[in-house]
DSSP file (Angstrom, degrees, kcal/mol; ACC not computed):
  #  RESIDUE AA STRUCTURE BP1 BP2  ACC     N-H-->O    O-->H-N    N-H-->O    O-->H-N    TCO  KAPPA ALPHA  PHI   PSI    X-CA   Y-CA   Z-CA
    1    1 A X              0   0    0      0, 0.0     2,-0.2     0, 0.0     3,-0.1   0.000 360.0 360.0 360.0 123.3  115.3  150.3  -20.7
    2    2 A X    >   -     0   0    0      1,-0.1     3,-4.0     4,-0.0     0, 0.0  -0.529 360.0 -81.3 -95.8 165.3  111.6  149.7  -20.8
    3    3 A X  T 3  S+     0   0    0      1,-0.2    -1,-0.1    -2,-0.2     3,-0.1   0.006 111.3  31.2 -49.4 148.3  109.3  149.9  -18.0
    4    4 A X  T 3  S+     0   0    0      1,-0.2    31,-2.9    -3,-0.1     2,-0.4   0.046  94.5 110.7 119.4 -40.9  109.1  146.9  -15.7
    5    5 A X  E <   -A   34   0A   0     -3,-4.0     2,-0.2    29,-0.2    -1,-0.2  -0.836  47.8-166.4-120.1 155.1  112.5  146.1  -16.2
    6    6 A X  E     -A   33   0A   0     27,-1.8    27,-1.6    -2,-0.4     3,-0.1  -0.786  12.6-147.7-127.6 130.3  115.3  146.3  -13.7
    7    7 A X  E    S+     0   0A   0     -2,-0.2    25,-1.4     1,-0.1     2,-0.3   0.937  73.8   9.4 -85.3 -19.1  118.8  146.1  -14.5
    8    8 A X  E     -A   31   0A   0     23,-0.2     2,-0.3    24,-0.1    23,-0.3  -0.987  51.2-155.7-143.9 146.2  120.6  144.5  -11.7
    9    9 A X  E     -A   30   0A   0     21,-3.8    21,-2.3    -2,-0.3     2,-0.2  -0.908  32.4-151.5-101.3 124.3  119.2  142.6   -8.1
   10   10 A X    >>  -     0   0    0     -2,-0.3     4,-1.9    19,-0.2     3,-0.7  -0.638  24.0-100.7 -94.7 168.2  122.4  143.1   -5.7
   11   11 A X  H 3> S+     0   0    0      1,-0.2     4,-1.6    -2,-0.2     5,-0.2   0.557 121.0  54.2 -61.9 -14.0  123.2  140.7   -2.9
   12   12 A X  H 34 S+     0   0    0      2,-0.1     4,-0.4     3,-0.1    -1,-0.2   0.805 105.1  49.6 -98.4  -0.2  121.8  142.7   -0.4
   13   13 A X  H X> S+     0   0    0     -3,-0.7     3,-4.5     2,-0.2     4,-1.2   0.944 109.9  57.6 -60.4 -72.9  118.4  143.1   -2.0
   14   14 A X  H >X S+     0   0    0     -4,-1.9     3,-2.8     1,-0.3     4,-1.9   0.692 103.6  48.4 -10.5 -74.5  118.5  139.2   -2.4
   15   15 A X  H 3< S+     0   0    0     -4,-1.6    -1,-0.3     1,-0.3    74,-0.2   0.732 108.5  56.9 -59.9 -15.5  118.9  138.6    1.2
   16   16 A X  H <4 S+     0   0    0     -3,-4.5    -1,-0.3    -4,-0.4    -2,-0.2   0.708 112.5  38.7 -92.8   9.6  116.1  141.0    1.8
   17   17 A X  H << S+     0   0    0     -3,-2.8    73,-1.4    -4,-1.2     2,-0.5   0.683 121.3  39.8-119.6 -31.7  113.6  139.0   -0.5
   18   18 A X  B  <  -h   90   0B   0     -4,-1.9    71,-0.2    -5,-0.4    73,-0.1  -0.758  66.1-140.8-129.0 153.8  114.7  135.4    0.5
   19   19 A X        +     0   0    0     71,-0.6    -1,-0.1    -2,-0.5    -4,-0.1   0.802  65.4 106.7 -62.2 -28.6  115.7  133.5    4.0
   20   20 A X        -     0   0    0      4,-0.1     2,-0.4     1,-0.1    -2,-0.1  -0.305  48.4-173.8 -89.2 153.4  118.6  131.2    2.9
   21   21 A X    >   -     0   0    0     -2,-0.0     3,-1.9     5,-0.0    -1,-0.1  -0.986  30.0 -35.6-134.3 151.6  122.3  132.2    3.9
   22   22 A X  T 3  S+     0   0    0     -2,-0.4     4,-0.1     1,-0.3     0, 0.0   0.012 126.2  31.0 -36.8 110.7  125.7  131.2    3.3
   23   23 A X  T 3  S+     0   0    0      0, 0.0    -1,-0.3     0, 0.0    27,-0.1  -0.918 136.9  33.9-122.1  -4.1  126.6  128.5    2.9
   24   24 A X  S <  S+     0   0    0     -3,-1.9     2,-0.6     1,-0.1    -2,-0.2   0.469  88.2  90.9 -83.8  -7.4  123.1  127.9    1.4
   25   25 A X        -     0   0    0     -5,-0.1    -3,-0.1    -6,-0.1    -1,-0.1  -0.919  58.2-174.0-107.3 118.4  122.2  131.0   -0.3
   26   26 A X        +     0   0    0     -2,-0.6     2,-0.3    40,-0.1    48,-0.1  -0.444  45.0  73.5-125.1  37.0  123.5  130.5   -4.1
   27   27 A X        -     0   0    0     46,-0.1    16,-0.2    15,-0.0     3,-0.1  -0.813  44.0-170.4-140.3 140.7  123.2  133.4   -6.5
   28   28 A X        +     0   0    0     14,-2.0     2,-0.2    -2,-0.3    15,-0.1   0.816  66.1  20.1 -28.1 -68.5  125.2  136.2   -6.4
   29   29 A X  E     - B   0  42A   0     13,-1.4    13,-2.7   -19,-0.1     2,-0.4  -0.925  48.1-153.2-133.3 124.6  123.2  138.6   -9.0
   30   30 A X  E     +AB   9  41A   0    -21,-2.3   -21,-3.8    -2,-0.2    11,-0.3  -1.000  24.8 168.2-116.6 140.7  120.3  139.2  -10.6
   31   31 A X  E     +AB   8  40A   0      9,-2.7     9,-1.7    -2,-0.4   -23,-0.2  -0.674  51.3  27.7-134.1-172.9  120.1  140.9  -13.8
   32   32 A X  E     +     0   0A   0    -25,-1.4     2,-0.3    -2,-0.2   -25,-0.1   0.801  69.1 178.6  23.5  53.9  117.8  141.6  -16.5
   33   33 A X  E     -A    6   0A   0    -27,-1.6   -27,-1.8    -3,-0.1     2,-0.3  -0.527  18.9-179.5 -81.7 146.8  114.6  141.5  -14.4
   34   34 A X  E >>  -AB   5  38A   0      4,-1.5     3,-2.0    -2,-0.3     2,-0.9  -0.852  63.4 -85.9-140.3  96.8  111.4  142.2  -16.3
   35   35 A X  T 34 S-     0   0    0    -31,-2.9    46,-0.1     1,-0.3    47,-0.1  -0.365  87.3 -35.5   3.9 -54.6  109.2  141.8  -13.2
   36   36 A X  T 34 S+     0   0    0     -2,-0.9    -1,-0.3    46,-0.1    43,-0.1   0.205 127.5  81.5 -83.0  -6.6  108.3  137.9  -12.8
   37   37 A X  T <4 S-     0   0    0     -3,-2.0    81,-6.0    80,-0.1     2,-0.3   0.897 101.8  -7.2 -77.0 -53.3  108.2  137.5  -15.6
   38   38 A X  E  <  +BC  34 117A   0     -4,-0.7    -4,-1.5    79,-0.2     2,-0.3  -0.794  50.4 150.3-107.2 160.1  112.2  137.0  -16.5
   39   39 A X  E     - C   0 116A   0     77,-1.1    77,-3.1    -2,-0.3     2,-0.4  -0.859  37.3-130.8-135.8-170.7  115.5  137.2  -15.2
   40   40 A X  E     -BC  31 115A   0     -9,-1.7    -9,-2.7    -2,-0.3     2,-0.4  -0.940  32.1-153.1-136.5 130.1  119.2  135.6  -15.6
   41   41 A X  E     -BC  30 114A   0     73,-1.5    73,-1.8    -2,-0.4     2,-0.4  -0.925  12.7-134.3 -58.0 108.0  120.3  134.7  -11.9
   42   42 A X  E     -BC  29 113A   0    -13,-2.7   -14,-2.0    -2,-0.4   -13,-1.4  -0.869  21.3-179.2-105.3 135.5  124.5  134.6  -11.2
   43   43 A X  E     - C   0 112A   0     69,-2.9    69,-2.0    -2,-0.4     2,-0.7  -0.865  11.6-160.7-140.6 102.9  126.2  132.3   -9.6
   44   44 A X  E     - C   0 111A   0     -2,-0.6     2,-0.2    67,-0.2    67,-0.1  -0.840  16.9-160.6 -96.7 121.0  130.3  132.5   -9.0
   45   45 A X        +     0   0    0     65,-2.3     2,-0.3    -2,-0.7    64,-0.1  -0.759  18.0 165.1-105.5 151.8  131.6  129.1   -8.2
   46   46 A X        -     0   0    0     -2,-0.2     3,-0.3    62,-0.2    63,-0.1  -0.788  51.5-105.2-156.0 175.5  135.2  128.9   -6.4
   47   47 A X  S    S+     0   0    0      1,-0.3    13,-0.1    -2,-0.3    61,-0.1  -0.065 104.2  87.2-123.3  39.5  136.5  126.2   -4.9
   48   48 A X        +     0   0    0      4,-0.0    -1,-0.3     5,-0.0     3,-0.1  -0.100  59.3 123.9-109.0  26.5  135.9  127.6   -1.6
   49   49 A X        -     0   0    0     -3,-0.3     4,-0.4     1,-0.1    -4,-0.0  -0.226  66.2-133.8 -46.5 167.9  132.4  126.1   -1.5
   50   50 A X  S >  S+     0   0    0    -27,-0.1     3,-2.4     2,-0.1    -1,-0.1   0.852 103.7  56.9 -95.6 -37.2  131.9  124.1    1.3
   51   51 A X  G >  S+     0   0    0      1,-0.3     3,-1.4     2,-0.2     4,-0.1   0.846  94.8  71.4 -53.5 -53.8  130.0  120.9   -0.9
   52   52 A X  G >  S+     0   0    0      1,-0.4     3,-2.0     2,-0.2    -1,-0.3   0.645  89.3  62.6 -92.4 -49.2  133.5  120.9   -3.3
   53   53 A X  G <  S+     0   0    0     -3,-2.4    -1,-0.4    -4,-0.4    -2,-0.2   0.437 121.6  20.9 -74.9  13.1  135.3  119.2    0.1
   54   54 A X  G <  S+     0   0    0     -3,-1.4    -1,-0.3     1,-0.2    -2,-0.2   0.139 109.0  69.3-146.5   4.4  132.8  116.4   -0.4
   55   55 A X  S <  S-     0   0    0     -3,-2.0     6,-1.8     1,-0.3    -1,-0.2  -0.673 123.0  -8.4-171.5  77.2  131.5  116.1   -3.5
   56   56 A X    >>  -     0   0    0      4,-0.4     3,-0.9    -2,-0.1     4,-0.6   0.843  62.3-149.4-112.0 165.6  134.3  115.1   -5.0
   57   57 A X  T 34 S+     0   0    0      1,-0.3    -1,-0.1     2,-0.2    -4,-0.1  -0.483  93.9   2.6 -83.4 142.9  137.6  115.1   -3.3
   58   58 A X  T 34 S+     0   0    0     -2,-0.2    -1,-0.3     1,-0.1    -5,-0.1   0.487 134.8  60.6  49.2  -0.8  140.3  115.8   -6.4
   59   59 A X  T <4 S-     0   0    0     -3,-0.9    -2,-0.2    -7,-0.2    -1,-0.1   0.261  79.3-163.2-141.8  41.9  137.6  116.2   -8.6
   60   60 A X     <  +     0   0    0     -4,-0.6    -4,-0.4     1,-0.1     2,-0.3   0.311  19.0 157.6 -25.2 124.2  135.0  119.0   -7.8
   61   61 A X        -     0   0    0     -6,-1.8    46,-0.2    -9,-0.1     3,-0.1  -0.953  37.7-119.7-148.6 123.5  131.8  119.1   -9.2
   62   62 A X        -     0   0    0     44,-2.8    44,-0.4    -2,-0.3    -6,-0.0  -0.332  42.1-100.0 -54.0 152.5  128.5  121.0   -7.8
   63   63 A X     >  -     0   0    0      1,-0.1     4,-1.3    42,-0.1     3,-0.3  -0.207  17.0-127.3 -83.5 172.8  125.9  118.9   -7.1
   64   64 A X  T  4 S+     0   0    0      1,-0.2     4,-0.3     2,-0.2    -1,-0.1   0.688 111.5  59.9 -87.5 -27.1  123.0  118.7   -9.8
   65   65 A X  T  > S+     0   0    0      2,-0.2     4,-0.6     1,-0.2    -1,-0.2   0.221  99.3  58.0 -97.2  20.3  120.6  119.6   -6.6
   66   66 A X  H  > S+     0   0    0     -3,-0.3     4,-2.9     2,-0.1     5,-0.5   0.666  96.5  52.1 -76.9 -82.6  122.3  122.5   -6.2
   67   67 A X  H  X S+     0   0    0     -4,-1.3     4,-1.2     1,-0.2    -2,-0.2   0.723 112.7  54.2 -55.7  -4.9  121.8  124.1   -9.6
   68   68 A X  H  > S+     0   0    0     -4,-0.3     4,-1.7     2,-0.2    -1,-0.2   0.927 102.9  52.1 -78.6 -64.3  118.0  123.3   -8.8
   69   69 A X  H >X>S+     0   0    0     -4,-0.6     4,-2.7     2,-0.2     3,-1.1   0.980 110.3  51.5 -40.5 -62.8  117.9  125.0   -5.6
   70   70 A X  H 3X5S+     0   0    0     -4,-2.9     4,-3.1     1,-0.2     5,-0.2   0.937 104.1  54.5 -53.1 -37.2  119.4  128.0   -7.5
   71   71 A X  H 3X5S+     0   0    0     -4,-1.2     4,-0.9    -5,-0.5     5,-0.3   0.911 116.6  44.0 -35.8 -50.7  116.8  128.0  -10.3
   72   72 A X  H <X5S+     0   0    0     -4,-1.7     4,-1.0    -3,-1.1    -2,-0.2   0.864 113.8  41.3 -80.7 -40.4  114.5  128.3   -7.5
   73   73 A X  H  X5S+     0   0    0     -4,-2.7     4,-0.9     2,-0.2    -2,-0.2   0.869 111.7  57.5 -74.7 -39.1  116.0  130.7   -5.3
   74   74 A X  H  X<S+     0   0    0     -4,-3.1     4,-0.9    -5,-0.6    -2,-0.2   0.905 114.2  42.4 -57.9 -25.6  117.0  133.0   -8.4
   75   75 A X  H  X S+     0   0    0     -4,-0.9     4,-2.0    -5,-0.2     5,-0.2   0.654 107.0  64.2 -80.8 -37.2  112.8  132.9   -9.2
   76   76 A X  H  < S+     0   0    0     -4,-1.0    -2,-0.2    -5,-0.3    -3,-0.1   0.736  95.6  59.1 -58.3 -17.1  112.3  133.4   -5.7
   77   77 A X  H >X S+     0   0    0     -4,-0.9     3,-2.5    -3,-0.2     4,-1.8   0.935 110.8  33.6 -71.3 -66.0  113.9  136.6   -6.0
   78   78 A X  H 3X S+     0   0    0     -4,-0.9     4,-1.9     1,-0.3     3,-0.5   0.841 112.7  60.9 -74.1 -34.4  111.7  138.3   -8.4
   79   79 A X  H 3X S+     0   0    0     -4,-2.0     4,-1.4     1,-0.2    -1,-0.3   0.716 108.7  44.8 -38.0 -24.2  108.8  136.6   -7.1
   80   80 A X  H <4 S+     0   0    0     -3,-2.5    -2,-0.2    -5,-0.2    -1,-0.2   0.502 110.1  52.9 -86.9 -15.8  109.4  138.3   -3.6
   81   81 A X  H  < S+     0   0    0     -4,-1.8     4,-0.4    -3,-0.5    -2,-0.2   0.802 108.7  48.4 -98.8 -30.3  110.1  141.5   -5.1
   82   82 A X  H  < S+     0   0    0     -4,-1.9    -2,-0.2    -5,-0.3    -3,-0.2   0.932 115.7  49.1 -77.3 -38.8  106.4  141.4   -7.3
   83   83 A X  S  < S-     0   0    0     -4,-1.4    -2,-0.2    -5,-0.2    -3,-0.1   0.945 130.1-111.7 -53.6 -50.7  104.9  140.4   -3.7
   84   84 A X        -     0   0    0     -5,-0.2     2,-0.7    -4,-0.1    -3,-0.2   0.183  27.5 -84.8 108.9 127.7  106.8  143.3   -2.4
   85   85 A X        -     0   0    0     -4,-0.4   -68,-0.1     2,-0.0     4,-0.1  -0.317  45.3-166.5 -64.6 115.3  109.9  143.3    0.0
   86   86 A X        -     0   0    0     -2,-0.7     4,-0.1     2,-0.3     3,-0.1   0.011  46.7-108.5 -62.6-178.3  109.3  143.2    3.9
   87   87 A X  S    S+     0   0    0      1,-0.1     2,-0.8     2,-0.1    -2,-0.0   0.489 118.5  62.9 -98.4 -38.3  111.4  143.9    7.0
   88   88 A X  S    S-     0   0    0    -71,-0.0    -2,-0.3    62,-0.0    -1,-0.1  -0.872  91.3-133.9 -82.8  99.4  110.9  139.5    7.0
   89   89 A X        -     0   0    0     -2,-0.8   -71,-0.2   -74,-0.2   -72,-0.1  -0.150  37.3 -97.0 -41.0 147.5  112.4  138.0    4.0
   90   90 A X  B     -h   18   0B   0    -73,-1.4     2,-0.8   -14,-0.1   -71,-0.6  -0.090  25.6-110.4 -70.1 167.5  109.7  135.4    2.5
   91   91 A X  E     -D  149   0A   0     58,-2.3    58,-5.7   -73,-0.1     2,-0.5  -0.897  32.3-166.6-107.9 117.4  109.3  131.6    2.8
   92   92 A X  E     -D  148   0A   0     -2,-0.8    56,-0.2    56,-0.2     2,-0.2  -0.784   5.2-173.5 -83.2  80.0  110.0  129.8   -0.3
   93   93 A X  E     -D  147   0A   0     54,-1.7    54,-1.7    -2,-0.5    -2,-0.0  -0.470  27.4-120.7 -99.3 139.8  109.1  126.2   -0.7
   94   94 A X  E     +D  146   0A   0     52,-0.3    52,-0.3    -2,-0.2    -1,-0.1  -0.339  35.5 165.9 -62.6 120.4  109.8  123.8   -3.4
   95   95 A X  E     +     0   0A   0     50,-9.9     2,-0.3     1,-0.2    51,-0.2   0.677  61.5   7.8-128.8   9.8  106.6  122.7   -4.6
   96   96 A X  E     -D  145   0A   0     49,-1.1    49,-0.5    47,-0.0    -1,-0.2  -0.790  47.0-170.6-124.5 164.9  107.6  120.7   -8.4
   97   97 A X  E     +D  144   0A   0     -2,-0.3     2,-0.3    47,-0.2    47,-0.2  -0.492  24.8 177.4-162.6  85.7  110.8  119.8  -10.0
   98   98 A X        +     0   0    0     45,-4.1    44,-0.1     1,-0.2    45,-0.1  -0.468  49.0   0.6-128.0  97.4  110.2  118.7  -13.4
   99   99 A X  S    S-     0   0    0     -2,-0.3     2,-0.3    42,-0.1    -1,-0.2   0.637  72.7-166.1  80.0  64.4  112.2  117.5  -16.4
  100  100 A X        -     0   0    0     -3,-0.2     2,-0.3    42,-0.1    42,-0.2  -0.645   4.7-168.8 -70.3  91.9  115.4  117.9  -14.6
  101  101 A X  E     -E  141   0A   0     40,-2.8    40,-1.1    -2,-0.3     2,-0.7  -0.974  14.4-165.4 -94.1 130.0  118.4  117.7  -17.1
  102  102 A X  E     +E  140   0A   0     -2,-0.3    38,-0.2    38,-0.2     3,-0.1  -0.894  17.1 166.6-115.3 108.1  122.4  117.4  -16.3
  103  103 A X        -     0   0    0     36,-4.0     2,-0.3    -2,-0.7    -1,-0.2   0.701  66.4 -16.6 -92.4 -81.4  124.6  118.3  -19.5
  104  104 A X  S    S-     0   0    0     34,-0.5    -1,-0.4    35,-0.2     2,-0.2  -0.847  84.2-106.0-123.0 147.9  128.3  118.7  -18.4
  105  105 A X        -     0   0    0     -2,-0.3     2,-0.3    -3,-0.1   -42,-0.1  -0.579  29.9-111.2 -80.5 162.4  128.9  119.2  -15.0
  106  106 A X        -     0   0    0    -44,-0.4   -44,-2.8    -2,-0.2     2,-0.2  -0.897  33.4-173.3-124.0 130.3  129.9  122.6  -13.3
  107  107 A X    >   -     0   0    0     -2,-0.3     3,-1.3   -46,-0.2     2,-0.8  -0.308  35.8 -77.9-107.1 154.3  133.3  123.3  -11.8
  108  108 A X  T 3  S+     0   0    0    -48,-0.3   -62,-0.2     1,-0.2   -61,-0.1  -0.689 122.3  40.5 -63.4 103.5  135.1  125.9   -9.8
  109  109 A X  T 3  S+     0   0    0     -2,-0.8    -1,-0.2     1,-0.3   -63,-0.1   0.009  93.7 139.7 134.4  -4.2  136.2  129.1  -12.0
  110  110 A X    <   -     0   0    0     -3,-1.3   -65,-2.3     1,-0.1     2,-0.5  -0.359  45.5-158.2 -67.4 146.8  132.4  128.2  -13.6
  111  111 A X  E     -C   44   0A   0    -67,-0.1    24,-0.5    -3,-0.1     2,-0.3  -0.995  20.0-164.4-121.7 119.8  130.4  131.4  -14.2
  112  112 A X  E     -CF  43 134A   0    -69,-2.0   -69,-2.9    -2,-0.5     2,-0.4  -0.920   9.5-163.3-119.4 133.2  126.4  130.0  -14.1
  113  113 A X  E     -CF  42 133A   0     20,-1.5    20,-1.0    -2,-0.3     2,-0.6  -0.911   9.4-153.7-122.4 123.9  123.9  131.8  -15.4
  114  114 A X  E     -CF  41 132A   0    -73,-1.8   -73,-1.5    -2,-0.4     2,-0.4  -0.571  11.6-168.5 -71.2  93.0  120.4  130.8  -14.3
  115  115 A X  E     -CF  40 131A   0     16,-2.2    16,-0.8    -2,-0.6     2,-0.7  -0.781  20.7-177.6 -75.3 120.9  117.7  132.1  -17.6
  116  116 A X  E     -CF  39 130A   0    -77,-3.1   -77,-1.1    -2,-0.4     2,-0.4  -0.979  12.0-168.7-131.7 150.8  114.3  131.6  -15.8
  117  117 A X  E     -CF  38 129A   0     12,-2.9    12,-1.7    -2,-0.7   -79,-0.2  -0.958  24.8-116.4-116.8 130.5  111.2  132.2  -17.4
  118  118 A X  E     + F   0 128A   0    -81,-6.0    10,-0.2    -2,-0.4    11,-0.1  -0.338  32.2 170.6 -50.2 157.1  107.4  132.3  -15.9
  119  119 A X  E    S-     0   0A   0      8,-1.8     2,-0.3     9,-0.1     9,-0.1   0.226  71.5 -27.0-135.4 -35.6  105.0  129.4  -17.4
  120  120 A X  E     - F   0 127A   0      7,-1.5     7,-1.4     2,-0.0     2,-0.4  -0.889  55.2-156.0-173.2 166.5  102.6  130.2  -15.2
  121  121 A X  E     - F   0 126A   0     -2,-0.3     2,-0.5     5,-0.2     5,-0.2  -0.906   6.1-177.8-142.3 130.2  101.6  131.6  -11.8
  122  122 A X  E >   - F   0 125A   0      3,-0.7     3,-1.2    -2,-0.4     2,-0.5  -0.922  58.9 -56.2-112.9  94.9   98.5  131.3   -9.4
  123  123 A X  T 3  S-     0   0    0     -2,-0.5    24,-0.0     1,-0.2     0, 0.0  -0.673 124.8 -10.9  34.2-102.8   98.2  133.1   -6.4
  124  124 A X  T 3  S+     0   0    0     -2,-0.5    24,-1.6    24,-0.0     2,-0.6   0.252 122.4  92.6 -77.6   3.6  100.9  132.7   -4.2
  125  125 A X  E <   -FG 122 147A   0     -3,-1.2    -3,-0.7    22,-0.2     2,-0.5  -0.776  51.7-173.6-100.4 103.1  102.2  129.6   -6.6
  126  126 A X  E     -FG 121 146A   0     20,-1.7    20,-2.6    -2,-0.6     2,-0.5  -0.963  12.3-161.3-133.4 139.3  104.7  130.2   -9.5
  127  127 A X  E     +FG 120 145A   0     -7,-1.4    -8,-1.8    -2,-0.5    -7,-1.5  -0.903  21.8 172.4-104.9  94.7  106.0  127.7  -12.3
  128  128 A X  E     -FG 118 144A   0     16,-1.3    16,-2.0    -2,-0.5     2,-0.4  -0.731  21.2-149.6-106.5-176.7  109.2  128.8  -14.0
  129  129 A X  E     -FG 117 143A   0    -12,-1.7   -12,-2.9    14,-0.3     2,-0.4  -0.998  24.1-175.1-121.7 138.1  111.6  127.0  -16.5
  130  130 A X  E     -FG 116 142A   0     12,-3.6    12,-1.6    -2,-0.4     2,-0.4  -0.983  24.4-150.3-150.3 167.9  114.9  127.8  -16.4
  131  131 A X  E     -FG 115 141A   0    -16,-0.8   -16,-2.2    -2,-0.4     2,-0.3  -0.789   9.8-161.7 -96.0 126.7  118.2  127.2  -18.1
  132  132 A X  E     +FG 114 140A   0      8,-1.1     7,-3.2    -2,-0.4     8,-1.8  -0.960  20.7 171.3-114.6 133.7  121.7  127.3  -16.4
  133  133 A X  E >   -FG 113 138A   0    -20,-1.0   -20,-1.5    -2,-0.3     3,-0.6  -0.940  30.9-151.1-159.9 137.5  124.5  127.7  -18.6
  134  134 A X  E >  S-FG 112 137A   0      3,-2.4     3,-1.2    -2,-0.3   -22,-0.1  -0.813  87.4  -4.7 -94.9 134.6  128.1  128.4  -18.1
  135  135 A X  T 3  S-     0   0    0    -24,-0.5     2,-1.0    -2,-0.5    -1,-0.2   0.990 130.1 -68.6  35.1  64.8  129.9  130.6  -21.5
  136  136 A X  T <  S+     0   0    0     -3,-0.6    -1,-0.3     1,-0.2     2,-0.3  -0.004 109.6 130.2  69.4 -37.4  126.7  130.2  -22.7
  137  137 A X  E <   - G   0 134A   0     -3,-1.2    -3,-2.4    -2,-1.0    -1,-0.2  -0.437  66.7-107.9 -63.0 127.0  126.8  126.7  -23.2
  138  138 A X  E     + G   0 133A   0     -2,-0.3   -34,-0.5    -5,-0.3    -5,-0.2  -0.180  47.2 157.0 -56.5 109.7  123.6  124.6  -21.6
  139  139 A X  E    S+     0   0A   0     -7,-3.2   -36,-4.0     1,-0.3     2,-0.3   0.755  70.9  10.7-112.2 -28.1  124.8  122.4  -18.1
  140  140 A X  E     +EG 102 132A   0     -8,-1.8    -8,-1.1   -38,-0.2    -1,-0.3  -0.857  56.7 171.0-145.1 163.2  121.0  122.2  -16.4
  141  141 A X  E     +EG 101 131A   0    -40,-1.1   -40,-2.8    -2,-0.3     2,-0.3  -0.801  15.7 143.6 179.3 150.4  117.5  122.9  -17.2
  142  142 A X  E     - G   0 130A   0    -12,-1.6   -12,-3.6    -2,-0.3     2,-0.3  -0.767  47.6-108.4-172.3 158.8  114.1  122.0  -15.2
  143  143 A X  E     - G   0 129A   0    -14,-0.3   -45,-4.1    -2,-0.3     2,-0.3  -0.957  36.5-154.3 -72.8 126.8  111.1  123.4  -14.6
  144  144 A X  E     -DG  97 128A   0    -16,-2.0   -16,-1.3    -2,-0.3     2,-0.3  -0.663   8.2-159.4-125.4 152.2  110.7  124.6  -11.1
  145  145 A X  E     +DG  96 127A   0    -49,-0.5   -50,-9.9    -2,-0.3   -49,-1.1  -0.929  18.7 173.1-174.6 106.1  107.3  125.2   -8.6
  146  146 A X  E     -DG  94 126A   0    -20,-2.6   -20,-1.7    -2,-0.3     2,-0.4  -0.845  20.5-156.2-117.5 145.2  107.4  127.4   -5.6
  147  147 A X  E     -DG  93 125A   0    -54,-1.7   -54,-1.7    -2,-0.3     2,-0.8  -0.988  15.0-140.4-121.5 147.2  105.1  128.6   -3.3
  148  148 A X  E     -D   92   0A   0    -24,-1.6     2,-0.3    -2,-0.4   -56,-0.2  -0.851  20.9-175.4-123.8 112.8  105.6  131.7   -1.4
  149  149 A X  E      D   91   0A   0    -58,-5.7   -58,-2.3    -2,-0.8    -2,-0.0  -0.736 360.0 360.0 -98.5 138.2  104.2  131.4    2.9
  150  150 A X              0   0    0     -2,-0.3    -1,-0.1   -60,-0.1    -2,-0.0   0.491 360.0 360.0 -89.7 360.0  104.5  134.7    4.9
């Protein structure tokens, strides 16, 4: 393993780098951090979500603004962890969404993994792109713009 990179973000690091909580905080796992630069975000869907009882009845599908909020919160991680983790988890605000694709929709028994890559970052300001794909196969992809408030 080379320096930099970290193999696994657990759920309770997560909730010490970001704010959101169940039913609203939506990855699991982070793995293969290589400090902001990368990670893959994981996200186990069941179909005890709350959206599923609404979205659609007999025919569950996560919403498409879902898998964006996870893109974001899974970059939110590792941005909060290069800022360095507090006793206050950060605030992490949407500040882009762009070129915002929906391939197949994603189901309950889906295993999503969120690839996000830096494109670029300015003070408190970072631009990833990222990938969600379930067995590998591509369901979402955007480029994502966050800014991080204490």
């Amino acid at each position: 393993m080379s320096e930099g990179i970290i193999d696994v973000v657990d759920i309770q690091k997560i909730m010490q780098a970001l704010p959101h909580r169940y039913p609203f905080l939506l990855v699991d796992r982070i793995e293969k951090v290589d400090g902001d630069d990368s990670c893959i975000g994981i996200k186990n869907v069941t179909i005890n979500e709350p959206f599923f009882q609404g979205h659609f009845p007999g025919n569950p599908v996560m919403p498409g603004v879902l898998l964006l909020e996870a893109m974001a919160q899974t970059a939110g991680v590792i941005c909060a962890m290069k800022k360095g983790i507090t006793d206050e988890p950060l605030k992490v605000f949407f500040l882009t969404i762009d070129k915002a694709k929906f391939r197949r929709p994603v189901v309950p028994g889906d295993r999503i993994e969120f690839h996000m890559k830096k494109l670029n970052q300015r003070r408190t300001m970072w631009w990833y792109r990222g990938e969600a794909r379930v067995d590998g196969e591509l369901v979402c992809e955007a480029e994502v713009g966050a800014m991080i408030a204490n």
